[in-house]
GUZA-881959 format. One record per residue (C-alpha): residue number from 1; y negated, x negated, z. Coordinates in steps of 0.1 Angstrom, whole numbers, plus 5000, padded with zeros to 4 digits. Last residue first. Example, Ala and Ser with C-alpha at 12.3 -4.5 7.8 and 13.67 -1.06 7.14 Angstrom:
// residues 2
<node num="2" v="5011" u="4863" w="5071"/>
<node num="1" v="5045" u="4877" w="5078"/>
END
This chain:
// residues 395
<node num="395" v="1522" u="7114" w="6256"/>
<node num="394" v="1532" u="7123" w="6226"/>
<node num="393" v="1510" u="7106" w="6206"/>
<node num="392" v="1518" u="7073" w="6224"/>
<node num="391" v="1554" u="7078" w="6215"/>
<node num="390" v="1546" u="7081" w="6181"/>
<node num="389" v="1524" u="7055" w="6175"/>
<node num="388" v="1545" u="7031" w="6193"/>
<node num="387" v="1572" u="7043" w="6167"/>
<node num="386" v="1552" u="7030" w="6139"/>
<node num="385" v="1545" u="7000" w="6152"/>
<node num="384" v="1582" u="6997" w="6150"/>
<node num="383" v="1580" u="6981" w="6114"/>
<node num="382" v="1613" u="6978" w="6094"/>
<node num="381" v="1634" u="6946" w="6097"/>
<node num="380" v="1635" u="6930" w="6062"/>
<node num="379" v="1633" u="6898" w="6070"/>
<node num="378" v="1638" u="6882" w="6110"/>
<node num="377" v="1605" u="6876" w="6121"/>
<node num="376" v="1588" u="6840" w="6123"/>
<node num="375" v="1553" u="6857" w="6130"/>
<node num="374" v="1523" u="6840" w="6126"/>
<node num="373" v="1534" u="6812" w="6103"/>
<node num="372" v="1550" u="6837" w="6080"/>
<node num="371" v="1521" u="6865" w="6082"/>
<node num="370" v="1494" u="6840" w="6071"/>
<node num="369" v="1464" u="6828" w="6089"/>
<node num="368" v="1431" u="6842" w="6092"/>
<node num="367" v="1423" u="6849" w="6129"/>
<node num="366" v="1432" u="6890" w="6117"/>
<node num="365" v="1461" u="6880" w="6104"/>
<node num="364" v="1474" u="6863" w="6130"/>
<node num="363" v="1468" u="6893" w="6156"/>
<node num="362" v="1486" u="6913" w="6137"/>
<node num="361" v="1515" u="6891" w="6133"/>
<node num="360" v="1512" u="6885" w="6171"/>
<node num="359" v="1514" u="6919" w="6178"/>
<node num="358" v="1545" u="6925" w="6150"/>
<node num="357" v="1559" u="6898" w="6169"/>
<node num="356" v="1557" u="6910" w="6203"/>
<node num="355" v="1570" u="6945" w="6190"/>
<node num="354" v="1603" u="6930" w="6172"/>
<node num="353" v="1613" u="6908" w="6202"/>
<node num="352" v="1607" u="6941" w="6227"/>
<node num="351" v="1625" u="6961" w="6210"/>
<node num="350" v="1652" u="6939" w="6201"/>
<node num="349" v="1654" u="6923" w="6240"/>
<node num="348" v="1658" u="6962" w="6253"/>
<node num="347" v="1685" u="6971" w="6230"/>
<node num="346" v="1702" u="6943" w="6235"/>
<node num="345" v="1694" u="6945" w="6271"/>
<node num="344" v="1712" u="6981" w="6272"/>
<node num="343" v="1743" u="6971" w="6253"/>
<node num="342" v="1746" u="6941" w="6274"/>
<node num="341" v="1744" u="6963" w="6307"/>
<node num="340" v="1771" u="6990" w="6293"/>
<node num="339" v="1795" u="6980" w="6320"/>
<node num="338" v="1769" u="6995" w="6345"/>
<node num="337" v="1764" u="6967" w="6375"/>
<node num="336" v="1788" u="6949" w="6396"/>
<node num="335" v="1818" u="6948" w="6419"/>
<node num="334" v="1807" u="6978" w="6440"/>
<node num="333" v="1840" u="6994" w="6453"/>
<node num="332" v="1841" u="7028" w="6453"/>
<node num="331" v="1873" u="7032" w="6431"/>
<node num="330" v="1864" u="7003" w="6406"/>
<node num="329" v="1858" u="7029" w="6379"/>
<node num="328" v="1834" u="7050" w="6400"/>
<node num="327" v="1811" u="7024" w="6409"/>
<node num="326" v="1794" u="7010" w="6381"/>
<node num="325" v="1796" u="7041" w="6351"/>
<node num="324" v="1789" u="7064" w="6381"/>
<node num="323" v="1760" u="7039" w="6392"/>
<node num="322" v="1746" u="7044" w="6358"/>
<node num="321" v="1720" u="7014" w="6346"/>
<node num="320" v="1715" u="6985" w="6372"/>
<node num="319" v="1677" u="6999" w="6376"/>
<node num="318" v="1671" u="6999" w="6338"/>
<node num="317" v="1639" u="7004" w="6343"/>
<node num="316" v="1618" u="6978" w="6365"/>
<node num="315" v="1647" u="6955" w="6362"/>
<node num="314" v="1643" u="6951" w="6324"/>
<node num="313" v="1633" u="6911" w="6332"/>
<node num="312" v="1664" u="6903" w="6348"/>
<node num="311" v="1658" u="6878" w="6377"/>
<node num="310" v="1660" u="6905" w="6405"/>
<node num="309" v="1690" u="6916" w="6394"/>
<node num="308" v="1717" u="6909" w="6418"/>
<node num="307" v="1698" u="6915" w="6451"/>
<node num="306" v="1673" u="6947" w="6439"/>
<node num="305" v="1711" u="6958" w="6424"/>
<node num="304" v="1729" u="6955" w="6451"/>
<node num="303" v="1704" u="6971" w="6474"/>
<node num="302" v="1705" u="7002" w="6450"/>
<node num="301" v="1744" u="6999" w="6451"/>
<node num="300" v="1747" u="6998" w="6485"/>
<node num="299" v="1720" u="7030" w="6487"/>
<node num="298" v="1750" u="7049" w="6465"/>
<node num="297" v="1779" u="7038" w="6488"/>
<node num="296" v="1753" u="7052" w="6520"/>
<node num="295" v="1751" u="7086" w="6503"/>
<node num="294" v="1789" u="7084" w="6500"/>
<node num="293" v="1794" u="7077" w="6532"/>
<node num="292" v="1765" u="7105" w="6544"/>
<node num="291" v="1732" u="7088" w="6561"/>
<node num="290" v="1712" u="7100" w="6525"/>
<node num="289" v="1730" u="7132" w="6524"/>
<node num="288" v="1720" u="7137" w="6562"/>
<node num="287" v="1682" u="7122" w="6558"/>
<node num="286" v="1673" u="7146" w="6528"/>
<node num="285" v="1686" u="7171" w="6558"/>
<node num="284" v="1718" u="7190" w="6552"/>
<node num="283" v="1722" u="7230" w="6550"/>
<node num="282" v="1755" u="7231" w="6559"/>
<node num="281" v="1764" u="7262" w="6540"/>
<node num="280" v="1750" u="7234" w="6511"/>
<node num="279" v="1780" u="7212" w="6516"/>
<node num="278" v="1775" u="7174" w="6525"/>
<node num="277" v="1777" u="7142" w="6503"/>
<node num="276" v="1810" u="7144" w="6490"/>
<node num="275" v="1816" u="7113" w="6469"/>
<node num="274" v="1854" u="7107" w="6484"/>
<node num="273" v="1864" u="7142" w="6474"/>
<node num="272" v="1859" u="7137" w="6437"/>
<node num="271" v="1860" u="7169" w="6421"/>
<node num="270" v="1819" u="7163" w="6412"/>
<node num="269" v="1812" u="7129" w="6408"/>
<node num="268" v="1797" u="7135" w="6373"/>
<node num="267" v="1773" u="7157" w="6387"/>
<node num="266" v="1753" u="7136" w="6404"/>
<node num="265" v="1749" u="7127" w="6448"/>
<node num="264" v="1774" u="7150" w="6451"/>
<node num="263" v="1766" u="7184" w="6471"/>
<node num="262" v="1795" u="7205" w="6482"/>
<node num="261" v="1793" u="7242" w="6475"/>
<node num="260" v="1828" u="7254" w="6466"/>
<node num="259" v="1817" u="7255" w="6426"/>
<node num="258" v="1800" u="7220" w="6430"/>
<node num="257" v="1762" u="7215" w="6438"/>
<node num="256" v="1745" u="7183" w="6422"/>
<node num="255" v="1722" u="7161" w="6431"/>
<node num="254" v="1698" u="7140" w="6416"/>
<node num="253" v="1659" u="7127" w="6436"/>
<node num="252" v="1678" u="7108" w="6464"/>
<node num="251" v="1696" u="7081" w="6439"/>
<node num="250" v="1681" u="7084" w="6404"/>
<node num="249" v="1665" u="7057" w="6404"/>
<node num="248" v="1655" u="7051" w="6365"/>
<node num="247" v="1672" u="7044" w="6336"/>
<node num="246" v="1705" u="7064" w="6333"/>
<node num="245" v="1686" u="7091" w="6342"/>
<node num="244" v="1661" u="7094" w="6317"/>
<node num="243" v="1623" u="7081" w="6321"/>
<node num="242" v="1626" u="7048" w="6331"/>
<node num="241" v="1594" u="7022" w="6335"/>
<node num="240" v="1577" u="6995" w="6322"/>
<node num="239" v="1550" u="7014" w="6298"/>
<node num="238" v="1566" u="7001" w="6267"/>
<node num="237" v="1600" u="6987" w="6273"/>
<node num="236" v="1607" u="7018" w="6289"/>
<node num="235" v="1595" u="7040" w="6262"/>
<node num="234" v="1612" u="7022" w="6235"/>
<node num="233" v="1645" u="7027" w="6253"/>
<node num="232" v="1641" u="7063" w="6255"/>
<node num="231" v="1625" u="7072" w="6220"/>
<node num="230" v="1659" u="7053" w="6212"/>
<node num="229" v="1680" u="7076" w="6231"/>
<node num="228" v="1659" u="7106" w="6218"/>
<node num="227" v="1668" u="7100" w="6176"/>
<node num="226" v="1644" u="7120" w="6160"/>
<node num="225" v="1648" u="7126" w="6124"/>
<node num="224" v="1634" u="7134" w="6085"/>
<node num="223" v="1600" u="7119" w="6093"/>
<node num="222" v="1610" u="7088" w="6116"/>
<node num="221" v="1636" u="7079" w="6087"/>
<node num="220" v="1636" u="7040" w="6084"/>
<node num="219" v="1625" u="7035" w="6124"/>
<node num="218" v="1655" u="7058" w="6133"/>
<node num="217" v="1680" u="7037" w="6108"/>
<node num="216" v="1668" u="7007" w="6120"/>
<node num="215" v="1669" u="7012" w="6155"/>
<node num="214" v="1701" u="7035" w="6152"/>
<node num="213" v="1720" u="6999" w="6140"/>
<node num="212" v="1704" u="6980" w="6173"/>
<node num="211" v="1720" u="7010" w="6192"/>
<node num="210" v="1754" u="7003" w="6170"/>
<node num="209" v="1752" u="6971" w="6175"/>
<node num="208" v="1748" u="6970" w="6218"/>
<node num="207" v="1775" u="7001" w="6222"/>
<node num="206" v="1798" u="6976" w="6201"/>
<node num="205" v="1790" u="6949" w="6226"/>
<node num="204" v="1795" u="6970" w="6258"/>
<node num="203" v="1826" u="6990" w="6242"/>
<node num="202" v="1833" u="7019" w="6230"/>
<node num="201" v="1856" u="7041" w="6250"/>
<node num="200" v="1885" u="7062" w="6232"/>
<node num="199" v="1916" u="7048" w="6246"/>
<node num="198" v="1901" u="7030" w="6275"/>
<node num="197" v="1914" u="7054" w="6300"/>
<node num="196" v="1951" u="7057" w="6286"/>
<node num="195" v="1970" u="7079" w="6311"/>
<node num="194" v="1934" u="7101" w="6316"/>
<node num="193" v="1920" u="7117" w="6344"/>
<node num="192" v="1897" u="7085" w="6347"/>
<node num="191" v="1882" u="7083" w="6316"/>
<node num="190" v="1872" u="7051" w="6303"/>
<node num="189" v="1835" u="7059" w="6288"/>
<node num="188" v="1826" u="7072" w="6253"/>
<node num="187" v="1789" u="7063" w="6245"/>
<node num="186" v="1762" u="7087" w="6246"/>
<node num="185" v="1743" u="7102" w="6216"/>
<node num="184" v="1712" u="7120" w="6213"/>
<node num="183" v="1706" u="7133" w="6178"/>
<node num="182" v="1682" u="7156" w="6168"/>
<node num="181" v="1692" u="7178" w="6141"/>
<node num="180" v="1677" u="7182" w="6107"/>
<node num="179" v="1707" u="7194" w="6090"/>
<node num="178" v="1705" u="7164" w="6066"/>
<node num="177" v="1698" u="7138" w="6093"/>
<node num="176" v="1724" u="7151" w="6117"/>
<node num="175" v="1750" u="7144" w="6093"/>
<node num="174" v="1734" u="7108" w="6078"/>
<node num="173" v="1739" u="7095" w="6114"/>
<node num="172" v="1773" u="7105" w="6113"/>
<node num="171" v="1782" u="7094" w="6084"/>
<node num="170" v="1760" u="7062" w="6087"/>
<node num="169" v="1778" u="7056" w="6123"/>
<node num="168" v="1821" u="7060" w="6102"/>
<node num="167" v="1830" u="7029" w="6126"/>
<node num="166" v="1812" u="7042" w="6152"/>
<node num="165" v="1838" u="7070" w="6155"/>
<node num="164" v="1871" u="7048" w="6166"/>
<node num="163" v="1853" u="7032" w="6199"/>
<node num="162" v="1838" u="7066" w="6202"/>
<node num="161" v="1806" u="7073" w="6200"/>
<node num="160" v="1795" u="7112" w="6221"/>
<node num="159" v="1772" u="7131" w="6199"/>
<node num="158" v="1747" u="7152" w="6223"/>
<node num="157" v="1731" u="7185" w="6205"/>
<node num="156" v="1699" u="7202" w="6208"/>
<node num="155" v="1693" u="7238" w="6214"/>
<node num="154" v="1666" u="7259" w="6214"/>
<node num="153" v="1673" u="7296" w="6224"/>
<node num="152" v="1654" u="7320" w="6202"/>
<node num="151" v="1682" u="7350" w="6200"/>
<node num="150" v="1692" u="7341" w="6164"/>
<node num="149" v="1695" u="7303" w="6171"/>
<node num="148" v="1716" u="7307" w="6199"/>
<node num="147" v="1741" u="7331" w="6178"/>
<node num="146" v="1736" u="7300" w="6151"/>
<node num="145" v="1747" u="7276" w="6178"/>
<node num="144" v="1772" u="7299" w="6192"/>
<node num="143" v="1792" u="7303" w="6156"/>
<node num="142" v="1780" u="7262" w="6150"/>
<node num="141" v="1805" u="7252" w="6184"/>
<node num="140" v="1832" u="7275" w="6175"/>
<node num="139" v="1835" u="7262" w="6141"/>
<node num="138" v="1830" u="7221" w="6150"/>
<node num="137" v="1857" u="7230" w="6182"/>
<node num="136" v="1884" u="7243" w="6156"/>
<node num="135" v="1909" u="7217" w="6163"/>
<node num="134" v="1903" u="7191" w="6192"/>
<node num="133" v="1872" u="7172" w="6200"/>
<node num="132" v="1880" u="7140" w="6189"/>
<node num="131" v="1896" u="7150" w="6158"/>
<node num="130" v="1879" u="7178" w="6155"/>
<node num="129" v="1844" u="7160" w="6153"/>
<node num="128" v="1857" u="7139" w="6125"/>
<node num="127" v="1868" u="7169" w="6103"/>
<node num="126" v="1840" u="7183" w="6110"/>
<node num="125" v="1810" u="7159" w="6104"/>
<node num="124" v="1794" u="7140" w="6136"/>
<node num="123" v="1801" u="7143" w="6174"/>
<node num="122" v="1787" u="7175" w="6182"/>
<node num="121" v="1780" u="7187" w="6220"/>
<node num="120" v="1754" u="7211" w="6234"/>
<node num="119" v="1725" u="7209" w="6251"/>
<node num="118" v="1703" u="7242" w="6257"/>
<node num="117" v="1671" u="7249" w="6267"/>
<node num="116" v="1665" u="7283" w="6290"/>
<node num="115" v="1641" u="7305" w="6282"/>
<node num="114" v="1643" u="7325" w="6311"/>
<node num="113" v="1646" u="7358" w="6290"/>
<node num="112" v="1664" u="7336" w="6266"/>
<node num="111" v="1691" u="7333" w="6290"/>
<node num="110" v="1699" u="7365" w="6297"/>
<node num="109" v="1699" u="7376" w="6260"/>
<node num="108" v="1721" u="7349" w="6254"/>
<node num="107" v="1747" u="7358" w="6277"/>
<node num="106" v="1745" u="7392" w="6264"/>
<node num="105" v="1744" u="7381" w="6229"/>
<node num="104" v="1778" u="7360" w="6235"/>
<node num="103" v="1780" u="7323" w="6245"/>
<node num="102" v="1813" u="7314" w="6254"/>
<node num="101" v="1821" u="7286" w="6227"/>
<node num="100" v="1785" u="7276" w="6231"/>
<node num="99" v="1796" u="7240" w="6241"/>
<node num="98" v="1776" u="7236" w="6272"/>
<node num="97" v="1747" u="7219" w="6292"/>
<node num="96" v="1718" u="7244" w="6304"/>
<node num="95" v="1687" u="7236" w="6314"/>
<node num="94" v="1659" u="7256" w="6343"/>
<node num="93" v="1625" u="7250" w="6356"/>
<node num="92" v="1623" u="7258" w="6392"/>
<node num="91" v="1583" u="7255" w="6404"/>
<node num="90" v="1596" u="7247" w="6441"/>
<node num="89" v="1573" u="7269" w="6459"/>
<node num="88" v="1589" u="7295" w="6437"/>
<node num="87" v="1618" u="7289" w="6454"/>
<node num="86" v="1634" u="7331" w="6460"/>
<node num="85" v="1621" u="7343" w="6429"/>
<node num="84" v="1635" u="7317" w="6405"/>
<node num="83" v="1668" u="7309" w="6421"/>
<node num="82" v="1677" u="7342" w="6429"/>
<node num="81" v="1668" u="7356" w="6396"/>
<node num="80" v="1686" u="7330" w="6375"/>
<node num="79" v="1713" u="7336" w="6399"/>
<node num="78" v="1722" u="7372" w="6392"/>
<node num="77" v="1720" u="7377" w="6353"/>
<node num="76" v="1730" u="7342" w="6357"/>
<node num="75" v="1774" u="7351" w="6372"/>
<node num="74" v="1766" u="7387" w="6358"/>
<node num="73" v="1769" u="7372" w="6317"/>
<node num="72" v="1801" u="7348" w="6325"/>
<node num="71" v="1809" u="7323" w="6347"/>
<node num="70" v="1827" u="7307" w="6322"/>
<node num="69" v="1794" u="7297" w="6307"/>
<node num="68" v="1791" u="7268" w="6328"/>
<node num="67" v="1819" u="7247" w="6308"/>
<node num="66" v="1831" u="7220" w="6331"/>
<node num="65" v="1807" u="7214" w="6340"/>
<node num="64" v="1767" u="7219" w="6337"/>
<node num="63" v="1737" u="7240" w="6347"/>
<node num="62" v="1708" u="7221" w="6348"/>
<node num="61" v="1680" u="7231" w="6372"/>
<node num="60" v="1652" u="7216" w="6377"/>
<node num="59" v="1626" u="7211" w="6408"/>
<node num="58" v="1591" u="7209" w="6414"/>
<node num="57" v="1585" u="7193" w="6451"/>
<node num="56" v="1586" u="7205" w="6484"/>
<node num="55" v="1617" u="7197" w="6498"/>
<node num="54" v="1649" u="7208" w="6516"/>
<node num="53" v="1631" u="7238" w="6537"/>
<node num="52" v="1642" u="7266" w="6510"/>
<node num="51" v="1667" u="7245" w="6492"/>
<node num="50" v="1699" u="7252" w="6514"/>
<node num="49" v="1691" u="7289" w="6513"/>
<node num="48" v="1685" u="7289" w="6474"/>
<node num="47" v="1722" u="7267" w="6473"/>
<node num="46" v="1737" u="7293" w="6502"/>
<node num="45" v="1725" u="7321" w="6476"/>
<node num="44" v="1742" u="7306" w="6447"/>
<node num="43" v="1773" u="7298" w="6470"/>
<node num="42" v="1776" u="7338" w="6472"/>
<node num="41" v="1769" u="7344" w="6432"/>
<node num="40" v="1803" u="7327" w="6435"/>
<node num="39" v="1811" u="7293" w="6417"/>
<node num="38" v="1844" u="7296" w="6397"/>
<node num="37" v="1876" u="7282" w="6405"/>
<node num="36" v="1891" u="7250" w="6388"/>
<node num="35" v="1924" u="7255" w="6372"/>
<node num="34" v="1925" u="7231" w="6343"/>
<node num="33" v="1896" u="7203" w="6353"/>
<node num="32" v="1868" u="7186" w="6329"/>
<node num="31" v="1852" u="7155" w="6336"/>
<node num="30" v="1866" u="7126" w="6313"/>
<node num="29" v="1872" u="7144" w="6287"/>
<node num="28" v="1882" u="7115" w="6257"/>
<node num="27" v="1904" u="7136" w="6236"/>
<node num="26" v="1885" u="7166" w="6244"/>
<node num="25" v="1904" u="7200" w="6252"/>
<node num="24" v="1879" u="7227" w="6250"/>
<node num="23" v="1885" u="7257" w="6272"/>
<node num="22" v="1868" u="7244" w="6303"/>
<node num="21" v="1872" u="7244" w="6340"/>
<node num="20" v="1847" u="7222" w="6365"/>
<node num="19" v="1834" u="7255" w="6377"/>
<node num="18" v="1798" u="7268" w="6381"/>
<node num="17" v="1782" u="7231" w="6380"/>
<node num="16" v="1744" u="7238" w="6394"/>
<node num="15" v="1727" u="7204" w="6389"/>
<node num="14" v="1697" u="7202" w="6410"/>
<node num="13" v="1670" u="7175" w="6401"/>
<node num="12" v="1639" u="7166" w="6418"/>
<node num="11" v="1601" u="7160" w="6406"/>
<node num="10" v="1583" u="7138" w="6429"/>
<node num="9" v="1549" u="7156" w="6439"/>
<node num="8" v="1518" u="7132" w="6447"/>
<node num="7" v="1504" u="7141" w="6481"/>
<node num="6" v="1467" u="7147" w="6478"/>
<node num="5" v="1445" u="7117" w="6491"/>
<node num="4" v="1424" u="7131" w="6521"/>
<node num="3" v="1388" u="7125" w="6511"/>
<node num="2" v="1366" u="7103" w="6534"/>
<node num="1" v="1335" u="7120" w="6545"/>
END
């Protein structure tokens, strides 16, 4: 008798984004919008409505903006339930992306019942921080962390490099170090609502030394700190696949829901009209988001990438990179790949250079010859056996 094979699930991801308002006025916001309404518990239930015949697969939830927690306390006192009782066949796991400004012990009580991770944003020391981030944000920010903290939320922060920040990387690296805080960090990109888009953005080669810079430190202090962006990268270049969004195909697995409803195919397209996918009163098909304009943009820039490519060796994971970051500056058009590509095969190329010749200095030890003529390495690098280890541990 000849076994039916079971159907392997494919995990999908919903991001709920309550309203694209927040009360934070980053120098560099590229996402935020004054005067944006508020999601309605009503558009919670089309969403649960929407998803009941979409798919059956586990799903997440990330609620992001904007800043999600204007929605206030009743806003998740009444979806949380909806979304977790009405889809259990979908497994919903839940994440929350905001800057604790609005967190109160209501809010938190309701979201440590579901105990909900949190991201958060920090770039570095006060006074830095501030000055990106406007005045005060650093004090607000640590008053909901340490609220967060007292009600059993975890929360991890996101440091966003600025073309004028990475200049001051030890301080900020040494920051989260001492109060043993992960750091994930993301790059500044041109903003688009913004009179001076490139003001703040780092750029593709200074994105490259400053990951090759994280390397060294990360590999240096693996006991005192974890440093996820470079967990990422290492991962990819050792099993030979993406396991973040940036590096890995997103594209009919993402979506996100905006406070009127309308699905995008991530959330950092939401508030742009021309990426509207479909609207979850609608209740679209897989196959109507995919056949939608903008679902059809986002499959051009699949096929562009397979085409463009093909001869890069970090294809298998890097996948082209962010199509926002691709497609969104060049309004639609699809002119090439992310801008950060040389930053990411820097990355890639140094992991990969230092763990082939730490293997083949291994392996020439043990056949008798010395560490020099068996591995040419640049001196003084530290070892990223190490982090293999670590990974593989974790697995």
């Amino acid at each position: 008798m000849i076994r039916q094979k079971r159907k392997q699930k494919r995990p999908f991801h919903v991001m709920i984004i309550p309203t694209l308002g927040c009360p934070s006025k980053c120098a560099y916001c590229w996402s935020s919008e004054v005067g944006s309404p508020i999601m309605s518990i009503e558009t919670v239930r089309e969403i649960v409505a929407w998803l009941q015949d979409f798919r059956i697969d586990p799903v997440t939830f990330t609620f992001h903006g904007g800043e999600p927690l204007l929605a206030g306390a009743d806003f998740y006192r009444q979806a949380l339930p909806l979304l977790t009782k009405e889809l259990p066949q979908l497994e919903p796991n839940f994440a929350l992306q905001t800057n604790l400004w609005m967190l109160t012990p209501e809010l938190a009580d309701v979201l440590a019942e579901y105990n909900i991770p949190i991201g958060s944003s920090l770039d570095g020391p006060q006074e830095l921080n501030d000055l990106q981030r406007s005045e005060g944000y650093y004090e607000r920010t640590m008053r909901g962390y340490r609220l967060a903290k007292e009600h059993g939320l975890q929360v991890q922060f996101i440091c966003t490099f600025t073309c004028y920040s990475e200049q001051f990387k030890e301080d900020i690296f040494n920051f989260f170090m001492s109060n043993d805080l992960t750091l994930k960090l993301h790059p500044a990109l041109p903003s688009l609502r913004s009179d001076e888009p490139d003001r703040w953005a780092l750029s593709p080669e200074k994105y490259g030394e400053l990951l090759v810079y994280l390397l060294d430190k990360y590999l240096e202090n693996m006991d005192r700190i974890e440093v996820r962006n470079i967990n990422d990268y290492a991962r990819c270049v050792f099993t030979g696949r993406g396991t973040v969004c940036t590096f890995v195909d997103c594209m009919e697995n993402t979506f996100a829901v905006g406070p009127d409803g309308s699905i995008y195919p991530c959330y950092r397209f939401v508030g742009m009209p021309e990426y509207v996918m479909g609207n979850v009163r609608d209740r679209p098909s897989q196959q109507d988001l995919a056949q939608s304009p903008a679902g059809l943009r986002m499959r051009a820039f699949k096929d562009y990438v397979d085409r463009e490519c093909k001869g890069c060796k970090h294809i298998r994971y890097c996948r082209g990179g962010c199509p926002y970051n691709a497609i969104a500056p060049t309004n639609g058009e699809i002119k090439g790949v992310d801008p950060h590509c040389l930053a990411y095969k820097r990355i890639f190329d140094e992991i990969a250079e230092r763990f082939n010749q730490e293997m083949m200095g291994s392996m020439g030890l043990e056949m008798g010859l010395s560490a020099k003529t068996a591995s040419p390495s640049k001196e003084n690098r530290p070892a990223i056996m190490p982090l293999v280890r670590k990974l593989a541990s974790n697995q």
